[in-house]
PQR file of N, CA, C, O and H, with PARSE charges and radii, in Angstrom:
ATOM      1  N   UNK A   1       0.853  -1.180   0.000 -0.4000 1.5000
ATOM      2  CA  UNK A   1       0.000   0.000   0.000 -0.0000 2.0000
ATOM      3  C   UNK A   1       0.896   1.241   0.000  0.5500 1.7000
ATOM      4  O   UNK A   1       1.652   1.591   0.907 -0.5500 1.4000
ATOM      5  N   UNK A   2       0.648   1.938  -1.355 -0.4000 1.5000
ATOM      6  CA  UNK A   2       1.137   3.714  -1.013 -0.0000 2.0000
ATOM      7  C   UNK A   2       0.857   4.548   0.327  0.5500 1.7000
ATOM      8  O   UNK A   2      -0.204   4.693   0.933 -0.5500 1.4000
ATOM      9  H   UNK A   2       0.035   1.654  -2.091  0.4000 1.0000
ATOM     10  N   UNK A   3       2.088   5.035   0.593 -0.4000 1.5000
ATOM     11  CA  UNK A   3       1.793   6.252   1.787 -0.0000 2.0000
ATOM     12  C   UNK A   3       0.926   6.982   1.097  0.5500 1.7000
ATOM     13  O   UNK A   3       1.034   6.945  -0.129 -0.5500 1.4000
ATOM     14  H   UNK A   3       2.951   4.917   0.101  0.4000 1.0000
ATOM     15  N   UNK A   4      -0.301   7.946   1.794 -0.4000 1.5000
ATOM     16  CA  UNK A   4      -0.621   8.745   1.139 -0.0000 2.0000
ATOM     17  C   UNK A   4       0.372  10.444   1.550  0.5500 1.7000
ATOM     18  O   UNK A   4       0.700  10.789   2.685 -0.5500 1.4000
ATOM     19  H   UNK A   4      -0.388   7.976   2.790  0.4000 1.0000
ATOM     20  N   UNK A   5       0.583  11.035   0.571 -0.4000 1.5000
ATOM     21  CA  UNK A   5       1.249  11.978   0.493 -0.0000 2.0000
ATOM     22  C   UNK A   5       0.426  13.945   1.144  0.5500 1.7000
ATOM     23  O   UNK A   5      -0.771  13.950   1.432 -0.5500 1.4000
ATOM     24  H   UNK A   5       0.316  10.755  -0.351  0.4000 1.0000
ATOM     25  N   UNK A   6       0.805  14.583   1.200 -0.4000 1.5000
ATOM     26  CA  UNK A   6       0.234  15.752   1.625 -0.0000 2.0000
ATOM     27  C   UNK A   6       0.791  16.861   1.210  0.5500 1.7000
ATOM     28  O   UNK A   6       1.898  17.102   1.690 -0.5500 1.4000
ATOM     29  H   UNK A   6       1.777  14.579   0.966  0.4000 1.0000
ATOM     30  N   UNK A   7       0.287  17.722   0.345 -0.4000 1.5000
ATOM     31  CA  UNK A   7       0.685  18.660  -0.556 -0.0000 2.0000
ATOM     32  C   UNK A   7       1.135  19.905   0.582  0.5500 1.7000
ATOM     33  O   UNK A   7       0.381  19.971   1.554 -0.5500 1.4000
ATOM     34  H   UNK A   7      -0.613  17.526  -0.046  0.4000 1.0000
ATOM     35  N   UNK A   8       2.408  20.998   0.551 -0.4000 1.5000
ATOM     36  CA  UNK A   8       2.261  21.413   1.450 -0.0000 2.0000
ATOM     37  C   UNK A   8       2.577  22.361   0.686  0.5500 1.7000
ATOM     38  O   UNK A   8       3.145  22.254  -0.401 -0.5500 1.4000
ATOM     39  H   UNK A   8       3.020  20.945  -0.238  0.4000 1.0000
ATOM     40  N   UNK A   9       2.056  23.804   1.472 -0.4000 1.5000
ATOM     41  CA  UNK A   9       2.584  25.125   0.557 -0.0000 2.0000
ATOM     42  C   UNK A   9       3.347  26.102   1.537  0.5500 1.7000
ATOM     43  O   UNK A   9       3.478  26.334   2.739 -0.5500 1.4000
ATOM     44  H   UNK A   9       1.595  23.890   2.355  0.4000 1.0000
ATOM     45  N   UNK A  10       3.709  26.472   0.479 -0.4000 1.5000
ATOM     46  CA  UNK A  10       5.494  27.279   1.233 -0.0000 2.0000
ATOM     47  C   UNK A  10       4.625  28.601   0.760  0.5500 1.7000
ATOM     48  O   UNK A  10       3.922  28.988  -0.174 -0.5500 1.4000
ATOM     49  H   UNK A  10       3.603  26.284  -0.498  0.4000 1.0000
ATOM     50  N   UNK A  11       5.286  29.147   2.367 -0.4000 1.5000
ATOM     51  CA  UNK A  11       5.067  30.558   2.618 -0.0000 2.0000
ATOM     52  C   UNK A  11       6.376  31.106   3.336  0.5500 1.7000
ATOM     53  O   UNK A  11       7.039  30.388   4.084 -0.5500 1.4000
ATOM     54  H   UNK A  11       5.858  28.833   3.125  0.4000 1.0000
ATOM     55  N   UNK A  12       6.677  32.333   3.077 -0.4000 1.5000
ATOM     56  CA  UNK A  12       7.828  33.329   3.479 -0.0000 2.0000
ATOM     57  C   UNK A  12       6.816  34.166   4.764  0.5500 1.7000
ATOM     58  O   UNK A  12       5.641  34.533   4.784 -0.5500 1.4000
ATOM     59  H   UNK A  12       6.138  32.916   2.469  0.4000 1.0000
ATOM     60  N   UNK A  13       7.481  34.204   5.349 -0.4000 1.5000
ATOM     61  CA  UNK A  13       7.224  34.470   7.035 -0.0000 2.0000
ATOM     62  C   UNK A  13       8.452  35.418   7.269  0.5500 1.7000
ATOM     63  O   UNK A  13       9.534  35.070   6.796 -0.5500 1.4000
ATOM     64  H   UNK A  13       8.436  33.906   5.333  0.4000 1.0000
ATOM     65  N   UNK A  14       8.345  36.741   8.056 -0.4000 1.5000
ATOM     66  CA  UNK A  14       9.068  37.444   8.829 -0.0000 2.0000
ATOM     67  C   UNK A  14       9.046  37.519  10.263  0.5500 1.7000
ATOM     68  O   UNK A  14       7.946  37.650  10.800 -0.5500 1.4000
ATOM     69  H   UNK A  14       7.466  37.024   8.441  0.4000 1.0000
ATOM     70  N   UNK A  15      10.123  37.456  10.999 -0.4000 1.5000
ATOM     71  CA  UNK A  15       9.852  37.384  12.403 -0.0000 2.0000
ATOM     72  C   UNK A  15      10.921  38.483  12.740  0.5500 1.7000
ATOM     73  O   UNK A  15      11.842  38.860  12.015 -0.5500 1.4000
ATOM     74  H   UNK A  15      11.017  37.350  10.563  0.4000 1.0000
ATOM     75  N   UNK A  16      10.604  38.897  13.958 -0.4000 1.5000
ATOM     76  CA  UNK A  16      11.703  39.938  14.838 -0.0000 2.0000
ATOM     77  C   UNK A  16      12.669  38.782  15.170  0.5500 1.7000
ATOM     78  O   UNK A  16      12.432  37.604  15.439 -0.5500 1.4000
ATOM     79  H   UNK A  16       9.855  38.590  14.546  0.4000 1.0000
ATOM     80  N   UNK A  17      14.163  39.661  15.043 -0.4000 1.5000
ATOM     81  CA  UNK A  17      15.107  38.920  15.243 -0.0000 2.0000
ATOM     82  C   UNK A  17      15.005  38.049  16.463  0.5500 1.7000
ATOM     83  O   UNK A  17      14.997  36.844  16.210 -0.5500 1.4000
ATOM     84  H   UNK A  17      14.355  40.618  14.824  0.4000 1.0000
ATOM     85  N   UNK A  18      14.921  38.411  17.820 -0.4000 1.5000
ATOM     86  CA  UNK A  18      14.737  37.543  19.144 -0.0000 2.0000
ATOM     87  C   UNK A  18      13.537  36.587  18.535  0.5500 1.7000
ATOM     88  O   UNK A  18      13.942  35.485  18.167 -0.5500 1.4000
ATOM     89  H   UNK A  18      14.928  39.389  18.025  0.4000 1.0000
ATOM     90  N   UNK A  19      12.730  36.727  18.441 -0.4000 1.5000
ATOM     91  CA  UNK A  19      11.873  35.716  18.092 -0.0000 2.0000
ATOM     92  C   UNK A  19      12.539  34.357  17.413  0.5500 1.7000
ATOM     93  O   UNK A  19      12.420  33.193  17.795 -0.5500 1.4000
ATOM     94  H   UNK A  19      12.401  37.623  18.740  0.4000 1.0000
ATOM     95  N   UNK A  20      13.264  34.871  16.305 -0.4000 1.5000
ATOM     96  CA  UNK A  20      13.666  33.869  15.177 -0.0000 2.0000
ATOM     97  C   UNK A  20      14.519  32.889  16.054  0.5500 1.7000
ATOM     98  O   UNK A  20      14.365  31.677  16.204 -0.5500 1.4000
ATOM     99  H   UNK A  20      13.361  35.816  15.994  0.4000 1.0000
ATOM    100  N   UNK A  21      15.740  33.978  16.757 -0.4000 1.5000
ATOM    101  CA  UNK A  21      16.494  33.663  17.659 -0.0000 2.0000
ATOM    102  C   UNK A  21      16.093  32.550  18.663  0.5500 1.7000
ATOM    103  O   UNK A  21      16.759  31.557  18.955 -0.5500 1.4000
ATOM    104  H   UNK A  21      15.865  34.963  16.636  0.4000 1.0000
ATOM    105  N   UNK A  22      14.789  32.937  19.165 -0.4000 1.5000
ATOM    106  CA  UNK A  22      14.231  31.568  20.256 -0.0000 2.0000
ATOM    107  C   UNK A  22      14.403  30.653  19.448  0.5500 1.7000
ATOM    108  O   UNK A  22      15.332  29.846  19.460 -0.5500 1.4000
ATOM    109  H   UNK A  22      14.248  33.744  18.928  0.4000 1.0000
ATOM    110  N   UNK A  23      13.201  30.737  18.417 -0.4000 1.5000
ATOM    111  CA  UNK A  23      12.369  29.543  17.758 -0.0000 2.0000
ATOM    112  C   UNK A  23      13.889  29.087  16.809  0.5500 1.7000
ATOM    113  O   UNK A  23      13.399  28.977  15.686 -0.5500 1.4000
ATOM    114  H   UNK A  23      12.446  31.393  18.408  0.4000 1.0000
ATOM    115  N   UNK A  24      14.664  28.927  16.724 -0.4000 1.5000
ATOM    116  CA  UNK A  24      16.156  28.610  16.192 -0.0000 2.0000
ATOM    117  C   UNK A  24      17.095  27.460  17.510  0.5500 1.7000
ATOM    118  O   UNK A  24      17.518  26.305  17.460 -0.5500 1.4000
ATOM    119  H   UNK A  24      15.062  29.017  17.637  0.4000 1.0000
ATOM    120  N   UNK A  25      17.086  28.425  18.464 -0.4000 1.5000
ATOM    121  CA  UNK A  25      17.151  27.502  19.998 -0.0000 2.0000
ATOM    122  C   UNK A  25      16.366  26.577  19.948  0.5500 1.7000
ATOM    123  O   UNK A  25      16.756  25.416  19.825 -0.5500 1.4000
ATOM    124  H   UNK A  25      16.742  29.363  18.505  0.4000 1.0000
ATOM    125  N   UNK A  26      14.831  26.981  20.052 -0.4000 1.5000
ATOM    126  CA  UNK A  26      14.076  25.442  20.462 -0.0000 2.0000
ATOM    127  C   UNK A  26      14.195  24.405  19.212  0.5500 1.7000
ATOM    128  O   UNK A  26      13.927  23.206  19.290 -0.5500 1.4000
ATOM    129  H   UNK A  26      14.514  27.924  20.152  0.4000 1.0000
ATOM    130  N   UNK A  27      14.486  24.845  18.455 -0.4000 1.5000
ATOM    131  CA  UNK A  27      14.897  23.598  16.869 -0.0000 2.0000
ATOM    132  C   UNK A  27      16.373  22.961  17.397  0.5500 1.7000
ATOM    133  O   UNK A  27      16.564  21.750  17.289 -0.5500 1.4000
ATOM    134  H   UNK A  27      14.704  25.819  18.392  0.4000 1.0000
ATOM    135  N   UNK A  28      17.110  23.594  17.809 -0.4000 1.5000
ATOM    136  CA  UNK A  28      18.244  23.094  18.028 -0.0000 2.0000
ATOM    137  C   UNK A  28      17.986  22.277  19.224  0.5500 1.7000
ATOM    138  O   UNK A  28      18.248  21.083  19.081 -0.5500 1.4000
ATOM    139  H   UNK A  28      16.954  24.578  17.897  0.4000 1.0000
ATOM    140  N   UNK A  29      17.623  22.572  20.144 -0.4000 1.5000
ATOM    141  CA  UNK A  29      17.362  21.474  21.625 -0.0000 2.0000
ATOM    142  C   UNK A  29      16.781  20.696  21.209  0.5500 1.7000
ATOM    143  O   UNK A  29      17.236  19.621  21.601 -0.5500 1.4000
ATOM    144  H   UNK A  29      17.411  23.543  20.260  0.4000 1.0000
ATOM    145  N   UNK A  30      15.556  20.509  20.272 -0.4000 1.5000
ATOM    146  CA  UNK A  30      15.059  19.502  19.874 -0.0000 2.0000
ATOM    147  C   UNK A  30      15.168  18.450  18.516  0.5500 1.7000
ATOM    148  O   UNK A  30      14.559  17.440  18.164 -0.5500 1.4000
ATOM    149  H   UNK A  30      15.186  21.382  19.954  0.4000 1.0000
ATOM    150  N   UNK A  31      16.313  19.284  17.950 -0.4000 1.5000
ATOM    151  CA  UNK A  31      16.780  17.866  17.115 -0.0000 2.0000
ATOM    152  C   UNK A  31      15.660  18.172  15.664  0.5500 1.7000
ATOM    153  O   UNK A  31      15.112  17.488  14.799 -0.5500 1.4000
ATOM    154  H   UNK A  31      16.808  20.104  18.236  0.4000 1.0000
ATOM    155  N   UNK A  32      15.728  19.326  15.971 -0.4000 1.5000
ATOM    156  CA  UNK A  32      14.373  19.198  14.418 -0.0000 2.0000
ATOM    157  C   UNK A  32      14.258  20.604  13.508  0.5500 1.7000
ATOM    158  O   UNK A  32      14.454  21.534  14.290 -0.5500 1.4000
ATOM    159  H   UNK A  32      16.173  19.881  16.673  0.4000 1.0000
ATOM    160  N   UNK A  33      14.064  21.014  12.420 -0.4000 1.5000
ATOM    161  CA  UNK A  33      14.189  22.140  12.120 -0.0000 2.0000
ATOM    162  C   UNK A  33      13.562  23.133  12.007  0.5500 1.7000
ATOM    163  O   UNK A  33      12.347  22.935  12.046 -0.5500 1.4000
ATOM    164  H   UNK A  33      13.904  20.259  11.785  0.4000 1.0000
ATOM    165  N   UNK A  34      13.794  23.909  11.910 -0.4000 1.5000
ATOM    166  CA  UNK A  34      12.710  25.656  12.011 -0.0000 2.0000
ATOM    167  C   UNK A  34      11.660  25.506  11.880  0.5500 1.7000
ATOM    168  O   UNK A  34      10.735  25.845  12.619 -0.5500 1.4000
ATOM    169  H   UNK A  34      14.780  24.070  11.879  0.4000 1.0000
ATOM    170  N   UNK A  35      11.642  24.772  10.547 -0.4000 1.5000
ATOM    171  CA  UNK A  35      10.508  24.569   9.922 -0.0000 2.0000
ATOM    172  C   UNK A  35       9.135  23.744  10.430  0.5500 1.7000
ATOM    173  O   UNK A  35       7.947  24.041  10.314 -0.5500 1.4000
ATOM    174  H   UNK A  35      12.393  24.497   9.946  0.4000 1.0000
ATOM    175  N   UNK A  36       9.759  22.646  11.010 -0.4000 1.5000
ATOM    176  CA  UNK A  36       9.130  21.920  12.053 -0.0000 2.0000
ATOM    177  C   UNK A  36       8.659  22.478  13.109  0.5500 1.7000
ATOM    178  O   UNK A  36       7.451  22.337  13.298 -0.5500 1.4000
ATOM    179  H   UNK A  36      10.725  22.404  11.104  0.4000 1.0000
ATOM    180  N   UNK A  37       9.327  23.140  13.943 -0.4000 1.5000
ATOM    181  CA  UNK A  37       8.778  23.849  14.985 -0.0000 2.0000
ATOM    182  C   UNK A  37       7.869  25.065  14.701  0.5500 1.7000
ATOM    183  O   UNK A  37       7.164  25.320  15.678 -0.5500 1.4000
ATOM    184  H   UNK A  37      10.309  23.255  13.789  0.4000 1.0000
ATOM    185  N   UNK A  38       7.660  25.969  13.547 -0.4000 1.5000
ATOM    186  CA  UNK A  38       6.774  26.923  12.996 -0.0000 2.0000
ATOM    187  C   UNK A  38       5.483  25.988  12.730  0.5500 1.7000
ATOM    188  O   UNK A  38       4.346  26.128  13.179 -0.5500 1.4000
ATOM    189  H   UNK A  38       8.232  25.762  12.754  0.4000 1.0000
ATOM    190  N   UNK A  39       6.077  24.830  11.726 -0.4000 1.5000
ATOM    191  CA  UNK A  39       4.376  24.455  12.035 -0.0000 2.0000
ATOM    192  C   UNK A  39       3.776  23.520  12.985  0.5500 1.7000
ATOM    193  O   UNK A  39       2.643  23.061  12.844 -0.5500 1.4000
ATOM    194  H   UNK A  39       7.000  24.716  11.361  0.4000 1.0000
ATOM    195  N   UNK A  40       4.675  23.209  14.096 -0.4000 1.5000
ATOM    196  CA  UNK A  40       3.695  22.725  14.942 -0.0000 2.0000
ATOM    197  C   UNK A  40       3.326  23.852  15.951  0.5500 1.7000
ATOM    198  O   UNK A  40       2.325  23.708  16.652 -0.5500 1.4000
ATOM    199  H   UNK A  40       5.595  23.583  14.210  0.4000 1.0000
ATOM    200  N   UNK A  41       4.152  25.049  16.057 -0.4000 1.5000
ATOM    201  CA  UNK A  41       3.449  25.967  16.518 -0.0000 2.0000
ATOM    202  C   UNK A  41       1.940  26.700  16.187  0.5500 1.7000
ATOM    203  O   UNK A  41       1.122  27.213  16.950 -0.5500 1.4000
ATOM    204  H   UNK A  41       4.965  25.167  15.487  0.4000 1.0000
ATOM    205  N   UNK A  42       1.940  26.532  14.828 -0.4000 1.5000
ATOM    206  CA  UNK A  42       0.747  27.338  13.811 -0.0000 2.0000
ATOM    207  C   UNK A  42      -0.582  26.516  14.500  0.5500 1.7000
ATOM    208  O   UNK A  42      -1.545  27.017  15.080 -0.5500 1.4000
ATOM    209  H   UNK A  42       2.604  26.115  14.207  0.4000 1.0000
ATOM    210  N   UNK A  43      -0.217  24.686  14.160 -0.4000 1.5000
ATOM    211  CA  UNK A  43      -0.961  23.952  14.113 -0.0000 2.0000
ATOM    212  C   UNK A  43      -1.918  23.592  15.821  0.5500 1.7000
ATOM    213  O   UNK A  43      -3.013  23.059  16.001 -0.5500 1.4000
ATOM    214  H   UNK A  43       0.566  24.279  13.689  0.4000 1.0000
ATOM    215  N   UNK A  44      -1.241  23.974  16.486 -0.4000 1.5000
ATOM    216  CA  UNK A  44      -1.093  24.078  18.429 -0.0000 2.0000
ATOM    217  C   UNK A  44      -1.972  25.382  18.314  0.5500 1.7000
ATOM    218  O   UNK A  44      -3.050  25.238  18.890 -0.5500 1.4000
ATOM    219  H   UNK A  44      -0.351  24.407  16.340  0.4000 1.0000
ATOM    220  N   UNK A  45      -1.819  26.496  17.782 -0.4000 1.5000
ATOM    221  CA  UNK A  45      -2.776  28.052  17.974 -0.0000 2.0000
ATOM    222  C   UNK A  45      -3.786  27.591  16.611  0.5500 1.7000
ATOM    223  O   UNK A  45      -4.844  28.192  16.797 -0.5500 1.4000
ATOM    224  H   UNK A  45      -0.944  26.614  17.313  0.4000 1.0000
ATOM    225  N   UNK A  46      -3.863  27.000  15.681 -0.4000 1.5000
ATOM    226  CA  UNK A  46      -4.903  27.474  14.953 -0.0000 2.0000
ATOM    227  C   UNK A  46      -6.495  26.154  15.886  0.5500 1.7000
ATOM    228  O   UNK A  46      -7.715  26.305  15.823 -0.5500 1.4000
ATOM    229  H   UNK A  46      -3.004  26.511  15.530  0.4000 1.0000
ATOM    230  N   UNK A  47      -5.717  25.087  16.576 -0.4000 1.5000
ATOM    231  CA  UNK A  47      -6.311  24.109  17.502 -0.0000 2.0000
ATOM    232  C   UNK A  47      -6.989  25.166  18.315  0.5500 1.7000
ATOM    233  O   UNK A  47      -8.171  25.459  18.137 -0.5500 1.4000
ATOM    234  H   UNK A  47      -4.726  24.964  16.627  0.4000 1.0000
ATOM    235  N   UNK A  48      -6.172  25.772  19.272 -0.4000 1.5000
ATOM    236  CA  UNK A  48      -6.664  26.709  20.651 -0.0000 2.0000
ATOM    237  C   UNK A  48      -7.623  27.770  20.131  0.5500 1.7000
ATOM    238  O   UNK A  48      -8.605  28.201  20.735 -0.5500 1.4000
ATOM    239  H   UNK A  48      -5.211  25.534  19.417  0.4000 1.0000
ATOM    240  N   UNK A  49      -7.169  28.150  18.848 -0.4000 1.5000
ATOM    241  CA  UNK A  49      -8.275  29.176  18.828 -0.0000 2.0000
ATOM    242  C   UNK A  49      -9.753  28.879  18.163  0.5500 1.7000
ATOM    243  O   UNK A  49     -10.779  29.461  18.518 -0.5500 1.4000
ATOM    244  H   UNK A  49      -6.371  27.799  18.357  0.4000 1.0000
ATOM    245  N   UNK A  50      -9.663  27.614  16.874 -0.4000 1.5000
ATOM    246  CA  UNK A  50     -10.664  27.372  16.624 -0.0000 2.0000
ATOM    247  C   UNK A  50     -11.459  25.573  17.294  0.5500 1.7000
ATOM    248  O   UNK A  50     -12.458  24.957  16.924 -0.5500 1.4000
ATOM    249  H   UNK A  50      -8.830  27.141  16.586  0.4000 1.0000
ATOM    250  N   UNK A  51     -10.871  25.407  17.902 -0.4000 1.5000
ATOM    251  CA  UNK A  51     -11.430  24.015  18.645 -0.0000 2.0000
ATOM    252  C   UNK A  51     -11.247  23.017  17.445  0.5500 1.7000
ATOM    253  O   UNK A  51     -11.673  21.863  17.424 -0.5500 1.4000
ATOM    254  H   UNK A  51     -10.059  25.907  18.203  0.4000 1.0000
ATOM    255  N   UNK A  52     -10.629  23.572  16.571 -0.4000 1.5000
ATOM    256  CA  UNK A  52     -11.192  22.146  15.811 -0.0000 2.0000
ATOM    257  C   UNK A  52      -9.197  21.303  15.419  0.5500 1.7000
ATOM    258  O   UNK A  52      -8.032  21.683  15.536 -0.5500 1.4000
ATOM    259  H   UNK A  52     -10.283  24.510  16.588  0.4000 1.0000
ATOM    260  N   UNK A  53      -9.979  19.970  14.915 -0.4000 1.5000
ATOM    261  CA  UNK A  53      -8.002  19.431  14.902 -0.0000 2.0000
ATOM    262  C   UNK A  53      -7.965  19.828  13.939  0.5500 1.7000
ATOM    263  O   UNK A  53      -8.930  20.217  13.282 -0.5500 1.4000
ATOM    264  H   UNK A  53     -10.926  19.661  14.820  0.4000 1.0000
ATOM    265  N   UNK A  54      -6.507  19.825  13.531 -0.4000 1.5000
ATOM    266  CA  UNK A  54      -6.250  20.497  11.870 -0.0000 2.0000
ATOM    267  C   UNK A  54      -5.642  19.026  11.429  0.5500 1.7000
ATOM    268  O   UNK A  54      -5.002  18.379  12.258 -0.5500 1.4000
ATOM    269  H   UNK A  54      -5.723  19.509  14.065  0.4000 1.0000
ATOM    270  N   UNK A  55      -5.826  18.606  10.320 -0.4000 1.5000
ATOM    271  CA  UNK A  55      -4.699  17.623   9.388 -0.0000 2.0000
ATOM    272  C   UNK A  55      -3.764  17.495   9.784  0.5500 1.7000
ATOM    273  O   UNK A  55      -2.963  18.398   9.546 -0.5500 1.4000
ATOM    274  H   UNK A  55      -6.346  19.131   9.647  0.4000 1.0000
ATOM    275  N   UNK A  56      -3.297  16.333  10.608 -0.4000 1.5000
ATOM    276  CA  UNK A  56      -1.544  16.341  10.712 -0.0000 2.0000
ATOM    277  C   UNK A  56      -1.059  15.960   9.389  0.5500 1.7000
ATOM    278  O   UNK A  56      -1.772  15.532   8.482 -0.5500 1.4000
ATOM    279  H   UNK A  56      -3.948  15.599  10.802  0.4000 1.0000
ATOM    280  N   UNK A  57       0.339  16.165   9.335 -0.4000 1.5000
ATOM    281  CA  UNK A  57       0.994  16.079   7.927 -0.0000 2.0000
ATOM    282  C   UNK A  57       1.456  14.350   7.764  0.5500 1.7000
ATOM    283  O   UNK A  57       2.352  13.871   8.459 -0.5500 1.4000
ATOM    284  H   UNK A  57       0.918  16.513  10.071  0.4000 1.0000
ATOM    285  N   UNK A  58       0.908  13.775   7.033 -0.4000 1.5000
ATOM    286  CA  UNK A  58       1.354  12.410   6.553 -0.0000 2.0000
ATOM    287  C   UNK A  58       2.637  11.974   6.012  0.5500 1.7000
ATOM    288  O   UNK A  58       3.170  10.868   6.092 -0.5500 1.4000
ATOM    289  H   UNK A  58       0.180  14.165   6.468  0.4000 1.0000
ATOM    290  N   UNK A  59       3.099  13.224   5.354 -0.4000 1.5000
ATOM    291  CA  UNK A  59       3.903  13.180   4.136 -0.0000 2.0000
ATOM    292  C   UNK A  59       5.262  12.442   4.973  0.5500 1.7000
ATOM    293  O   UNK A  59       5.096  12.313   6.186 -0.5500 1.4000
ATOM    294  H   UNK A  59       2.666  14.123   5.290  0.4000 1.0000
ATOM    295  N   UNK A  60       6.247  12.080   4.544 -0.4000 1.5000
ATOM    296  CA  UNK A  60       7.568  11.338   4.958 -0.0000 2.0000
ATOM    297  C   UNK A  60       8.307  12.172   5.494  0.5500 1.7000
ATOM    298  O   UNK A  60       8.441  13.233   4.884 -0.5500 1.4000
ATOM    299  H   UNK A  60       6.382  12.185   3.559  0.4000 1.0000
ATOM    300  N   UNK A  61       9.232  11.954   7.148 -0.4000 1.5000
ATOM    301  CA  UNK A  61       9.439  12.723   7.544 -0.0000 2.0000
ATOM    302  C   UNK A  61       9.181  14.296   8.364  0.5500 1.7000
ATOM    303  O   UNK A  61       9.844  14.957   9.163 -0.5500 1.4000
ATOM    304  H   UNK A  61       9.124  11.093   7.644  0.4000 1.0000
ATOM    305  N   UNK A  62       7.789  14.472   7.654 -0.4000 1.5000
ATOM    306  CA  UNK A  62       7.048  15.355   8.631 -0.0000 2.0000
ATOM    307  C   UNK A  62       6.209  15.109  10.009  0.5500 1.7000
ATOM    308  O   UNK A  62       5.879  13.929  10.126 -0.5500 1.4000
ATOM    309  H   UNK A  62       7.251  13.934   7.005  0.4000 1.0000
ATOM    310  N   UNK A  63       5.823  15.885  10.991 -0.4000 1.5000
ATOM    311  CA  UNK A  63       5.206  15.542  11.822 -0.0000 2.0000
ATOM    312  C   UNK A  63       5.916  14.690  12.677  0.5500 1.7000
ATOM    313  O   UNK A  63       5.197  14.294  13.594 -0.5500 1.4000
ATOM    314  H   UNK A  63       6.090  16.843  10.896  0.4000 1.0000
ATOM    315  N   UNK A  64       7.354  14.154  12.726 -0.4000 1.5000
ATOM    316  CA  UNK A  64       7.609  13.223  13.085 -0.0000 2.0000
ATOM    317  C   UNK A  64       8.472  13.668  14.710  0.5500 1.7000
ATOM    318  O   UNK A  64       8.639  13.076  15.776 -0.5500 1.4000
ATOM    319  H   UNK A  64       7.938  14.475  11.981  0.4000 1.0000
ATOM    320  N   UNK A  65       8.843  14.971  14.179 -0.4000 1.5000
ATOM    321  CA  UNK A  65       9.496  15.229  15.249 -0.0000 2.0000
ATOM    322  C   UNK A  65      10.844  15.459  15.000  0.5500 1.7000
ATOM    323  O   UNK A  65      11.292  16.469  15.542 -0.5500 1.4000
ATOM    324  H   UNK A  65       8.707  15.451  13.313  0.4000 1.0000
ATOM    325  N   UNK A  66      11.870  14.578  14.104 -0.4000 1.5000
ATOM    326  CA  UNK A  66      13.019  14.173  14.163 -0.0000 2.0000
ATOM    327  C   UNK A  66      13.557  14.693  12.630  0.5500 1.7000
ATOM    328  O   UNK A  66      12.782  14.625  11.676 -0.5500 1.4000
ATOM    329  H   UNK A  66      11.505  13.757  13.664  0.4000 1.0000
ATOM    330  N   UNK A  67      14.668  15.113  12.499 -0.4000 1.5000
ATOM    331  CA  UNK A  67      15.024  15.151  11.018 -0.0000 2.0000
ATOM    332  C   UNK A  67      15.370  14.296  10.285  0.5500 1.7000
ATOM    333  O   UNK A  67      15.738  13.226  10.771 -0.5500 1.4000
ATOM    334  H   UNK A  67      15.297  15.168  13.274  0.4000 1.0000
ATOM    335  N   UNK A  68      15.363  14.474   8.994 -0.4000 1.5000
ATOM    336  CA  UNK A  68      15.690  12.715   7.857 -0.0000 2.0000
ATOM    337  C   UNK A  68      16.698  12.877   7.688  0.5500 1.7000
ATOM    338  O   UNK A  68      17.013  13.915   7.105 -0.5500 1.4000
ATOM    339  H   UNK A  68      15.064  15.342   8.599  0.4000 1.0000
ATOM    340  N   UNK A  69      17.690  11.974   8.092 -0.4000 1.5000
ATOM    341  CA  UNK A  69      19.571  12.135   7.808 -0.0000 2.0000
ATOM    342  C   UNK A  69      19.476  12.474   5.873  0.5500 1.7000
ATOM    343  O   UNK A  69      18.978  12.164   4.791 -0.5500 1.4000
ATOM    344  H   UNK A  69      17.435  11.131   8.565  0.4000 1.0000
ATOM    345  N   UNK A  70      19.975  12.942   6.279 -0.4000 1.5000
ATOM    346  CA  UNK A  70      20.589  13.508   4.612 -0.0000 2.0000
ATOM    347  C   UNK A  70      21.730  12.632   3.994  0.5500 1.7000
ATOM    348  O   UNK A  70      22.204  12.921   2.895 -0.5500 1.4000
ATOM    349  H   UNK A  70      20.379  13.193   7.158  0.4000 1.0000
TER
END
């Protein structure tokens, strides 16, 4: 059986430097990248504010927590 896959769309985001600065720290303590931690942040506030679950990401390597050795 195929994984099913999950289309994801790239967006350019600006943050204040300290900000970036944290969210750069907490990627690094946790072994995972920026990118990862932005959207499980998004996905954690768009939960709290609208009650509802959002799609976790299926796709390979996402959602997982951990990065894919290169």
């Amino acid at each position: 059986m195929k994984s099913q896959k999950t289309t994801l769309v790239r967006a350019s985001i600006s943050f204040p430097p300290d900000l970036y600065e944290t969210l750069e720290e907490i990627a690094k303590q946790k072994k995972v990248s920026l990118a990862w931690v932005v959207r499980e942040a998004s996905e954690r506030y768009a939960v709290d504010e609208t009650g509802k679950n959002v799609n976790r990401r299926t796709q390979a390597g996402h959602g997982t927590g951990k990065r894919r050795s290169t």
